[in-house]
C-alpha positions as CSV (number, residue, x, y, z in Angstrom):
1,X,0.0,0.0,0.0
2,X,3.1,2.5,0.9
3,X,4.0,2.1,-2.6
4,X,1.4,2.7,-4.0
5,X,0.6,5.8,-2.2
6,X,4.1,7.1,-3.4
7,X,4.0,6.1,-7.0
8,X,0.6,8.8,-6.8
9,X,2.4,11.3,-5.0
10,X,5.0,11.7,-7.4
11,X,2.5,11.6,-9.8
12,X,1.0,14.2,-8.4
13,X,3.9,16.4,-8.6
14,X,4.9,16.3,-11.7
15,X,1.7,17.1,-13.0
16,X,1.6,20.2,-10.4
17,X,4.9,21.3,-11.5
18,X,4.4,20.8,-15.4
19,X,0.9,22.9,-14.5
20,X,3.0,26.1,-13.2
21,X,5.9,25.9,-16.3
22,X,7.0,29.3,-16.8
23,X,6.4,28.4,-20.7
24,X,2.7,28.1,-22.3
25,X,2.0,26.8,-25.8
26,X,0.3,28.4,-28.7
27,X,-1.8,26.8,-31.4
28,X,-3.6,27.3,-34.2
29,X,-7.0,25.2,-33.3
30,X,-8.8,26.1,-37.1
31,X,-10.4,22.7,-38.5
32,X,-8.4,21.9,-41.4
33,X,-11.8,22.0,-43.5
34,X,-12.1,25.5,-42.5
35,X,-8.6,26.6,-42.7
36,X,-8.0,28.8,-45.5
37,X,-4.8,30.9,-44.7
38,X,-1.4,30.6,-42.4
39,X,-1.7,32.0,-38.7
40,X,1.8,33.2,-37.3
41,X,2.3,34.1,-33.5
42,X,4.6,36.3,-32.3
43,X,6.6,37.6,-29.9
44,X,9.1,40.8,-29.7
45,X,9.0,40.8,-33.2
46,X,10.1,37.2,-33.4
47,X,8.2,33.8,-34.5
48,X,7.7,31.5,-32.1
49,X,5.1,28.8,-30.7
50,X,5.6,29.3,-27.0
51,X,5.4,32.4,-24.7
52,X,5.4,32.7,-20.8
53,X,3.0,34.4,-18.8
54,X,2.7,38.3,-19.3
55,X,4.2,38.3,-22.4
56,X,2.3,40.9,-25.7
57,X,1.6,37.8,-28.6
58,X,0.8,39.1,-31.7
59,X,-1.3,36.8,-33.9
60,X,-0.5,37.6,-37.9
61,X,-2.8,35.7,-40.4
62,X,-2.3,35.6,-43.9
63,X,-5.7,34.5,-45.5
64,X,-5.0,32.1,-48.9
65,X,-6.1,34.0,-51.9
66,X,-10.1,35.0,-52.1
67,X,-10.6,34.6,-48.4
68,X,-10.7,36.8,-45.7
69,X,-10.5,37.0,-42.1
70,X,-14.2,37.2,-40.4
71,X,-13.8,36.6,-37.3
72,X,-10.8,35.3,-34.6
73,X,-11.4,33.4,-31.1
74,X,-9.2,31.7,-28.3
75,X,-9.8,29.0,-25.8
76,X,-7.1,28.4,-22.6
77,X,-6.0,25.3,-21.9
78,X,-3.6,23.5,-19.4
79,X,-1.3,20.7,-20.6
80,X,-0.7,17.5,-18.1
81,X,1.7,15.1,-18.2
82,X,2.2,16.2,-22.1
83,X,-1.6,15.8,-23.3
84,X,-3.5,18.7,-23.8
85,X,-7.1,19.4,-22.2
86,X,-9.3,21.5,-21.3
87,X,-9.7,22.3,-17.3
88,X,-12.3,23.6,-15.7
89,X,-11.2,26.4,-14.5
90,X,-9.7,27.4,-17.2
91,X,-12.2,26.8,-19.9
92,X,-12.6,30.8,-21.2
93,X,-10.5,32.8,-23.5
94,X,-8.8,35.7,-23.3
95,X,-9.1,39.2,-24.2
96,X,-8.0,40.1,-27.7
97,X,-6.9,43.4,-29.5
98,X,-8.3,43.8,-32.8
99,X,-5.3,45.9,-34.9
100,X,-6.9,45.1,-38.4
101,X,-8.4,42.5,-40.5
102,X,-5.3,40.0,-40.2
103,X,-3.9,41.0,-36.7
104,X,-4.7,40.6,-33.5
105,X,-2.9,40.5,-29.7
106,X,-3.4,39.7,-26.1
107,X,-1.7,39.4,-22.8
108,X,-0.6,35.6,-22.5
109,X,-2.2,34.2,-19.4
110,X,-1.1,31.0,-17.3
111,X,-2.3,28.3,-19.8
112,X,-2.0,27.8,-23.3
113,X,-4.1,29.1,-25.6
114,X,-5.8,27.5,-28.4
115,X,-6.9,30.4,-31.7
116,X,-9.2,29.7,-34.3
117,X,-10.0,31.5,-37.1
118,X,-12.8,31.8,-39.4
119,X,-12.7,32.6,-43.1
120,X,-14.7,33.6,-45.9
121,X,-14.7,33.8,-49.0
122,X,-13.5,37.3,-50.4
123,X,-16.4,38.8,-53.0
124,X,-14.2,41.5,-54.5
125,X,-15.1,45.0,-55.3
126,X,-14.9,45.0,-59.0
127,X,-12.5,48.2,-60.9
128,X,-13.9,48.3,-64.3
129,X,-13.2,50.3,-66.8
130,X,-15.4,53.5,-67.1
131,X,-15.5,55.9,-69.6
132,X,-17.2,59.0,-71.7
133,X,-16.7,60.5,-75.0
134,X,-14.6,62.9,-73.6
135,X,-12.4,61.6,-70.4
136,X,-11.9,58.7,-68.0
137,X,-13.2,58.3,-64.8
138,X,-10.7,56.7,-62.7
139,X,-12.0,54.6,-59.5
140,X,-15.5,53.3,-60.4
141,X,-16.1,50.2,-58.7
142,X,-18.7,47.7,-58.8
143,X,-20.5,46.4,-55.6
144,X,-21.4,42.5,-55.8
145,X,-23.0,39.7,-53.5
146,X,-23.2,36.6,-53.4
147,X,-26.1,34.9,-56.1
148,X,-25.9,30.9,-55.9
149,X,-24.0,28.0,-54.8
150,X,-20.5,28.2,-55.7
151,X,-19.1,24.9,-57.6
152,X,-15.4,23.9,-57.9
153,X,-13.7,22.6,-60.9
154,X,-10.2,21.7,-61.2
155,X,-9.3,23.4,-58.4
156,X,-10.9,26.7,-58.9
157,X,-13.7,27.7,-57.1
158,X,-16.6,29.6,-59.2
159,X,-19.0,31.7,-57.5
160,X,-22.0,33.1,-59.2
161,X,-22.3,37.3,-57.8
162,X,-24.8,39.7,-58.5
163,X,-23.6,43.8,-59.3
164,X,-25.0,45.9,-56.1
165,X,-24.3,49.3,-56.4
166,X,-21.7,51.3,-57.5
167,X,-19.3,53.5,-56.6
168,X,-17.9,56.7,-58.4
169,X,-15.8,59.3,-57.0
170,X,-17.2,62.5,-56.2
171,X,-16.6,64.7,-59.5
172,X,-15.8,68.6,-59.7
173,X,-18.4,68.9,-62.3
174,X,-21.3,67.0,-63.9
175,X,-19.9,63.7,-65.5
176,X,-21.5,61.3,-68.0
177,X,-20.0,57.8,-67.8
178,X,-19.7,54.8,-69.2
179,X,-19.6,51.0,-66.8
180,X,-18.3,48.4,-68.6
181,X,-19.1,45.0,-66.9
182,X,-16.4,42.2,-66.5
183,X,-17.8,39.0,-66.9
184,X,-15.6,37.0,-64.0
185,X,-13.2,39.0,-61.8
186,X,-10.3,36.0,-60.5
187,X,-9.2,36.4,-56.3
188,X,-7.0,33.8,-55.8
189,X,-8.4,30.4,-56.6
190,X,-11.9,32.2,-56.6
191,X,-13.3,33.0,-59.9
192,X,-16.4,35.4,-59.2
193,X,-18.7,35.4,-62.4
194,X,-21.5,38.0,-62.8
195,X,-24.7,36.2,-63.2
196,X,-27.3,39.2,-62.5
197,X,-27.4,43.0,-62.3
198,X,-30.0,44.2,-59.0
199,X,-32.3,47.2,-59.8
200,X,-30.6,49.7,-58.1
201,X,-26.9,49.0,-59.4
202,X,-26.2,52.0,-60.9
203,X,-28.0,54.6,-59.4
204,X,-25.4,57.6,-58.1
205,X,-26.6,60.7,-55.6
206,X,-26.3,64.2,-56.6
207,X,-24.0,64.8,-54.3
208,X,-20.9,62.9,-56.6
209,X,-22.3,64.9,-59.6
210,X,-21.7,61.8,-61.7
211,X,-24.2,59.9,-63.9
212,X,-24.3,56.7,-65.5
213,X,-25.4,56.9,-69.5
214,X,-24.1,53.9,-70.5
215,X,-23.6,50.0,-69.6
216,X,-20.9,47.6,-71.6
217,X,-22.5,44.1,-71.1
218,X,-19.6,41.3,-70.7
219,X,-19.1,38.1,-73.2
220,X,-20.9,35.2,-71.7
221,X,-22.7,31.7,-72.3
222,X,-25.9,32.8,-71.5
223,X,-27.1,36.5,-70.7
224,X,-27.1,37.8,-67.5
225,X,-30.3,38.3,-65.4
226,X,-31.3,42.1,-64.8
227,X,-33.9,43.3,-63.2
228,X,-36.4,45.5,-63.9
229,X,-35.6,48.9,-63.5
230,X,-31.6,48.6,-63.5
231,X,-31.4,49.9,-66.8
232,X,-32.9,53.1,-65.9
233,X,-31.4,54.8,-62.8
234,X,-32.1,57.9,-61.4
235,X,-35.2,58.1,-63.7
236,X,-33.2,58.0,-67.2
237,X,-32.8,55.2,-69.6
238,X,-29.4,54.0,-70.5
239,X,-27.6,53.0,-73.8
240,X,-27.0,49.1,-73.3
241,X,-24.4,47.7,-75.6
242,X,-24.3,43.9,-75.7
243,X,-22.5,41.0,-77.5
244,X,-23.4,41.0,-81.0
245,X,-24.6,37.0,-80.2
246,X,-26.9,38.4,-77.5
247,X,-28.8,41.0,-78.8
248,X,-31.8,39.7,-79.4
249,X,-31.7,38.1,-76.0
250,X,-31.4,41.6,-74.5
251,X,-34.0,42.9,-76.6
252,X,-36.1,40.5,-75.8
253,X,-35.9,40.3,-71.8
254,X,-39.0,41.9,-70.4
255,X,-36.9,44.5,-68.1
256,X,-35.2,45.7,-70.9
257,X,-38.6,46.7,-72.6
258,X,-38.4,50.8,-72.1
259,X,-34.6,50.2,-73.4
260,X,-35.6,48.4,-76.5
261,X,-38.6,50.9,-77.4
262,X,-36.3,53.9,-77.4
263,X,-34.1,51.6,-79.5
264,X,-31.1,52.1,-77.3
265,X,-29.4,48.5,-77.2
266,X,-26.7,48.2,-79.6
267,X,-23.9,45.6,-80.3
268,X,-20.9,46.5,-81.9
269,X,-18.9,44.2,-84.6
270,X,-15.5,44.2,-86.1
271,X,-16.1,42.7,-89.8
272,X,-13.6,39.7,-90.5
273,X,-13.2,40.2,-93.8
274,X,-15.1,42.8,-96.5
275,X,-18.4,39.8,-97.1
276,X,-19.5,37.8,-93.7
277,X,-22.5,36.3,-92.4
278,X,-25.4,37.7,-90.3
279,X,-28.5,36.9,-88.3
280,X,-30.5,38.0,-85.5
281,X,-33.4,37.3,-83.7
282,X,-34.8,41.1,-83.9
283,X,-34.8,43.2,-86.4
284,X,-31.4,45.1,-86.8
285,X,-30.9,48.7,-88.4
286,X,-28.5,48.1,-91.7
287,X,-25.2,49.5,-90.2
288,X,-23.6,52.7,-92.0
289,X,-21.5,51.5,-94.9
290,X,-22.9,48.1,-95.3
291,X,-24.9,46.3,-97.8
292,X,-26.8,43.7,-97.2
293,X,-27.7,41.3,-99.7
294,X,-29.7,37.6,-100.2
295,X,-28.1,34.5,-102.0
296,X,-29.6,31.9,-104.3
297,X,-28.7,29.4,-106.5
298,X,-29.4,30.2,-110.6
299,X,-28.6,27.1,-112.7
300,X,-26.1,25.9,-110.3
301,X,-24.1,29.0,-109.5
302,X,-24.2,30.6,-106.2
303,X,-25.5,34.5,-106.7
304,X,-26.0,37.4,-104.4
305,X,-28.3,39.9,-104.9
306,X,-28.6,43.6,-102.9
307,X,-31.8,43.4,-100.8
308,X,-31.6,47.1,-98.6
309,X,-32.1,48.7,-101.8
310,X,-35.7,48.2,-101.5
311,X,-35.8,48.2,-97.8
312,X,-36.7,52.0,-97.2
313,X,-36.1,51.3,-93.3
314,X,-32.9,50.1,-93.5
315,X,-34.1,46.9,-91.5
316,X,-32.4,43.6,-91.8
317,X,-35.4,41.4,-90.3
318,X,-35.4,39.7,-87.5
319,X,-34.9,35.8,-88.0
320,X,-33.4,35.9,-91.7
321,X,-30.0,34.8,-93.4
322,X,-27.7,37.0,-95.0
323,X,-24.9,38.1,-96.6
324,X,-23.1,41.6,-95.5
325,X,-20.2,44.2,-97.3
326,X,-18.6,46.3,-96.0
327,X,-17.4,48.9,-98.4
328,X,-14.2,48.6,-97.6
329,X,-12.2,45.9,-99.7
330,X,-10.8,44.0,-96.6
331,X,-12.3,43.4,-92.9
332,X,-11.2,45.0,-89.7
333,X,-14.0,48.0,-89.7
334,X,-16.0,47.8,-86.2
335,X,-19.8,48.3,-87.3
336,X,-22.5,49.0,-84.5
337,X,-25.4,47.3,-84.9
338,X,-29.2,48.6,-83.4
339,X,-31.9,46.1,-82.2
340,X,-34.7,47.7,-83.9
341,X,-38.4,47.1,-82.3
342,X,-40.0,46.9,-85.2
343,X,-40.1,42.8,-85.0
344,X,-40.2,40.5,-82.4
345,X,-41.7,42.0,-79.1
346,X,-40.0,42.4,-75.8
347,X,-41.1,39.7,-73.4
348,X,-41.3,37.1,-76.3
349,X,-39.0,34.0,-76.3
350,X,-35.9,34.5,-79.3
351,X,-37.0,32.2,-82.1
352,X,-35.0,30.2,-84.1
353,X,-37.0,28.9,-87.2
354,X,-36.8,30.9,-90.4
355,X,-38.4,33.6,-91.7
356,X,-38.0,33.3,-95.1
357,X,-39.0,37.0,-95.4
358,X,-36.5,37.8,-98.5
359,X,-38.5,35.7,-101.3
360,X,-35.4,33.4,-103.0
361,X,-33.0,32.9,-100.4
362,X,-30.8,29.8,-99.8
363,X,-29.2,32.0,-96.6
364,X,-30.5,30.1,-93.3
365,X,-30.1,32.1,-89.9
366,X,-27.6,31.1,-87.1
367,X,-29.7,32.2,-84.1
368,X,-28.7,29.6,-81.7
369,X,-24.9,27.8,-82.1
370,X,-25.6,24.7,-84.2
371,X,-24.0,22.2,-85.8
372,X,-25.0,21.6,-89.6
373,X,-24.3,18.5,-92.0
374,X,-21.3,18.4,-94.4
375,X,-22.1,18.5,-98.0
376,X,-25.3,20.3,-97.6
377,X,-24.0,23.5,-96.1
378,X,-21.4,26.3,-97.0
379,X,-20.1,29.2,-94.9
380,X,-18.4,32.5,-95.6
381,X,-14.8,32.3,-95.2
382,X,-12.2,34.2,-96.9
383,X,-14.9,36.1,-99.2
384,X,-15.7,32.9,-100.8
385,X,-18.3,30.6,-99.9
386,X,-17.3,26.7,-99.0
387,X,-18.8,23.4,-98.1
388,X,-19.1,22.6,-94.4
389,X,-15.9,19.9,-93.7
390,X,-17.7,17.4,-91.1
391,X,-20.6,17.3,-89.1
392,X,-19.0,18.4,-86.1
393,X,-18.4,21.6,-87.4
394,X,-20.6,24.4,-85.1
395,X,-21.6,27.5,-86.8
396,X,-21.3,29.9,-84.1
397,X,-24.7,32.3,-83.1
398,X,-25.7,35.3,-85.4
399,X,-23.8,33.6,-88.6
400,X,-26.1,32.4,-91.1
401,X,-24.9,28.9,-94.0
402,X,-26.3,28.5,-97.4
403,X,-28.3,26.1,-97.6
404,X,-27.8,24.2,-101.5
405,X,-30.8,22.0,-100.7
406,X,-32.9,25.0,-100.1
């Protein structure tokens, strides 16, 4: 029994004595499923993962790329014998200096002290490029939040964000501008792609004497979501310039309707070489310098034939193949193009069947990306037309083939 009794009592003691070190350990306690950046600890200036009682710690967190810091906690805890737990009396945390986002300090007590952090993902403020006729405006930025459930491929995170607000400098004088919308904005392994534009987005006060005229629409797979109203802040409607490919899309989406009617959504496009392809699913006003034309077959040979000479509106109609020129001999002219309500009506769904509105005309419209059959189809390429290679070849939207079976 004596021996027994003394193997406790030096038990006993050494625990006591490992208790009251002079020495305390410091952890970073963040799940490893929630830990999205590198916590440091320091003391004097210097790195370390120890510190006695008494002594400043500062705790430096570097968030991975696209996160951010939201909020930092810290739990004492006694170690025994070498294993870590939690005692009783100790089960609190200490008081903690906020310096900024990534930093924080506190007093180190008489235990160890355990810190977690908790991240989030970082939806940026989006710099775009902004513009007038007549100047920049440096240091617009976009306001977004958060509009679905985020899906990773490959390593890369991509989170669907809706535009907010924006933000404009306060100008000296009344300023017209121009907000050009990026379709994704990258933050580290965080792709943030625009899916919709809120109502309020770009409505500014009087106070920053600026106001938007304009909005730039970005290059995407589908087109972005924007409700009603957002395209007509602070009471006036603005010019919305679109992908060529999604114009009739824009047109067409009911809270674009005041936009459309005052025939102020435009696409602009650079002509590839001096004849190309067209379609649309809305009526289009003929661009200055172009002439539009239809093409048939006559005894076996392809011909074209000028169709906006008797077209007193200057319309190409909505849901038609054709040929364009541009006067000049080669390509590389930007043209811009004007949806034209005249046709289809806003709030109706884009159709793809043909019109046939230009009497003999073996020109079939492009209006969604498609593939078409070898043999039976040619494109424009190079000024001349030729035979689609294979039937995996897609004809890309707002392109139009000839059809020889037509």
């Amino acid at each position: 029994m004596k021996k027994i009794f003394s193997i406790l009592a030096l038990t006993l003691v050494a625990l006591t004595a490992s208790a009251k070190s002079d020495v305390f350990n410091l952890k970073d306690a963040t799940a490893t499923a929630d830990k999205h950046g590198q916590v440091t600890f320091l003391v004097n200036g210097t790195s370390t993962e120890t510190a006695a009682e008494g002594q400043t710690v500062t705790v430096s967190i570097a968030p991975d790329g696209g996160y951010i810091v939201t909020s930092v906690s810290n739990l004492c805890t006694t170690s025994w014998g070498g294993a870590r737990a939690a005692s009783m009396d100790m089960l609190n945390s200490v008081e903690m200096t906020k310096v900024n986002d990534n930093t924080y300090t506190f007093t180190m007590p008489r235990a160890d002290v355990d810190v977690t952090v908790v991240y989030d993902i970082q939806i940026p403020t989006e710099a775009d490029e902004t513009k007038d006729e007549s100047k920049d405006v440096p240091g617009v930025k976009l306001d977004m939040e958060p509009a679905g459930a985020p899906e990773t491929i490959g390593g890369i995170t991509i989170i669907p964000v809706a535009v907010t607000a924006i933000e404009v400098p306060q100008q000296a004088t009344q300023t017209e501008i121009t907000v050009v919308v990026n379709a994704t904005t990258q933050v580290g392994s965080n792709i943030f792609a625009v899916k919709e534009i809120k109502a309020d987005a770009f409505k500014t006060t009087a106070e920053s004497k600026a106001i938007v005229t304009k909005v730039v629409l970005p290059e995407t797979a589908q087109p972005i979501d924007i409700e009603a109203g957002a395209m007509k802040p602070n009471g006036k409607l603005l010019d919305v310039e679109t992908p060529l490919y999604l114009l009739d899309d824009y047109s067409l989406m009911a809270s674009l309707k005041e936009n459309y009617e005052a025939i102020k959504i435009t696409s602009k496009a650079t002509a590839p070489e001096r004849f190309w392809t067209f379609s649309s699913g809305v009526d289009v006003q003929v661009p200055e310098g172009v002439t539009v034309y239809r093409a048939f077959t006559d005894g076996g040979t392809i011909r074209i034939l000028p169709i906006d000479e008797a077209n007193e509106s200057k319309v190409i109609k909505a849901n038609n193949g054709v040929l364009l020129s541009c006067n000049e001999m080669k390509g590389g002219k930007a043209y811009t193009f004007v949806a034209n309500p005249s046709g289809p009506k806003s709030g109706t769904p884009v159709a793809t069947t043909d019109a046939n509105s230009y009497g003999n005309n073996n020109m079939e419209p492009v209006i969604e990306s498609k593939n078409y059959a070898s043999g039976q189809y040619l494109i424009v390429k190079n000024n001349e037309f030729h035979t689609i290679a294979n039937n995996n070849s897609m004809v890309p939207a707002c392109k139009a083939v000839f059809n020889k079976n037509k």
